[in-house]
C-alpha positions, 0 to 999 in steps of 0.5 A: 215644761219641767216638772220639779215639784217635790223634789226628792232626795238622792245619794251617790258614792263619788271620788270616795265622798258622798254627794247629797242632792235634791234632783241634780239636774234642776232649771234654773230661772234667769231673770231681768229685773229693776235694780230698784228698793224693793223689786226683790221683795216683791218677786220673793212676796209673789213666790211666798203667796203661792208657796214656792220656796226659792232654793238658790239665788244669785243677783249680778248688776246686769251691765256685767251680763252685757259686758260679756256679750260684748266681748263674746260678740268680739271673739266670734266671727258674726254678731250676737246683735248689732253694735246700736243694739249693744250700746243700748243694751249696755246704757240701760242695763245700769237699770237691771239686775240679772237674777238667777233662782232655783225653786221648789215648783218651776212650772208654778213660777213660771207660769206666775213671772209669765202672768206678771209680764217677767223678762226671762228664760230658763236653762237646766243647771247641776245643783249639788249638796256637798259636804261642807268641809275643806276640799270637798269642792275641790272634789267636785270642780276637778272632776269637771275638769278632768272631763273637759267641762267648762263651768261657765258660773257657780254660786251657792252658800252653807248656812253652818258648818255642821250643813251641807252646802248647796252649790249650782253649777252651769257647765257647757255640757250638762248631759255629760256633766250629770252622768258623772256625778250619777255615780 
């Protein structure tokens, strides 16, 4: 398991720009859920009684998840799954919604989506705080270009302007991927 309590803060000097972040390499929690009222409510009351903080999150109707299997079962020689089990993946998806989170304390909420019969997996993530100016994720996202990785999805948000922006990226290759944001 990955042991993210009390994350603790760092700071690199990178491309003439600091980069703030709490652990970079942190685990992400990906998630199947109803896509019903009040199924993230309950996910978020269930984390709030035990004291895990939800630092990121994402939702995305899970159809889309299931439409890029398909076309990524088209561009590969052999099948992720078989084309019956693509279709019904993609005639119940309509019902799920794919969730992405980070949070305080991973091994607590993972062993709390495990004890309530949750649907999901975990993948580690780069999770940066940036300065929330112009440019600056222009910064961030060339440098993973100029290393040759692929960014396979980032979500993230600023509250004010004043703040620093928290963003999580999912890049295809997450060893090279923190060494070049360690400085």
């Amino acid at each position: 398991m990955v042991v993210e309590k009390n994350v603790g803060i760092t700071e690199r000097f990178c491309d003439n720009h600091y980069i703030r972040s709490r652990k970079m390499v942190r685990t992400e929690i990906s998630l199947f859920m109803k896509n019903v009222p009040g199924e993230l409510g309950k996910l978020a009351t269930l984390f709030g009684s035990e004291g895990i903080n939800i630092d990121a999150l994402t939702i995305q109707d899970a159809s889309a998840y299931v439409q890029q299997l398909f076309k990524a079962r088209g561009k590969s020689l052999k099948r992720i799954a078989s084309a019956a089990s693509y279709n019904s993946m993609r005639k119940d998806s309509v019902e799920f919604a794919l969730i992405r989170i980070l949070v305080s304390d991973t091994d607590k909420a993972v062993d709390l989506l495990s004890k309530n019969d949750y649907i999901f997996d975990i993948m580690p993530v780069i999770a940066l705080e940036i300065e929330n100016k112009p440019g600056e994720m222009a910064k961030v996202t060339t440098k993973f270009g100029e290393e040759g990785i692929n960014i396979n999805y980032v979500y993230g948000s600023a509250s004010s302007s004043d703040e620093k922006y928290l963003f999580v990226f999912c890049p295809e290759d997450i060893e090279l991927a923190a060494k070049i944001f360690k400085g």
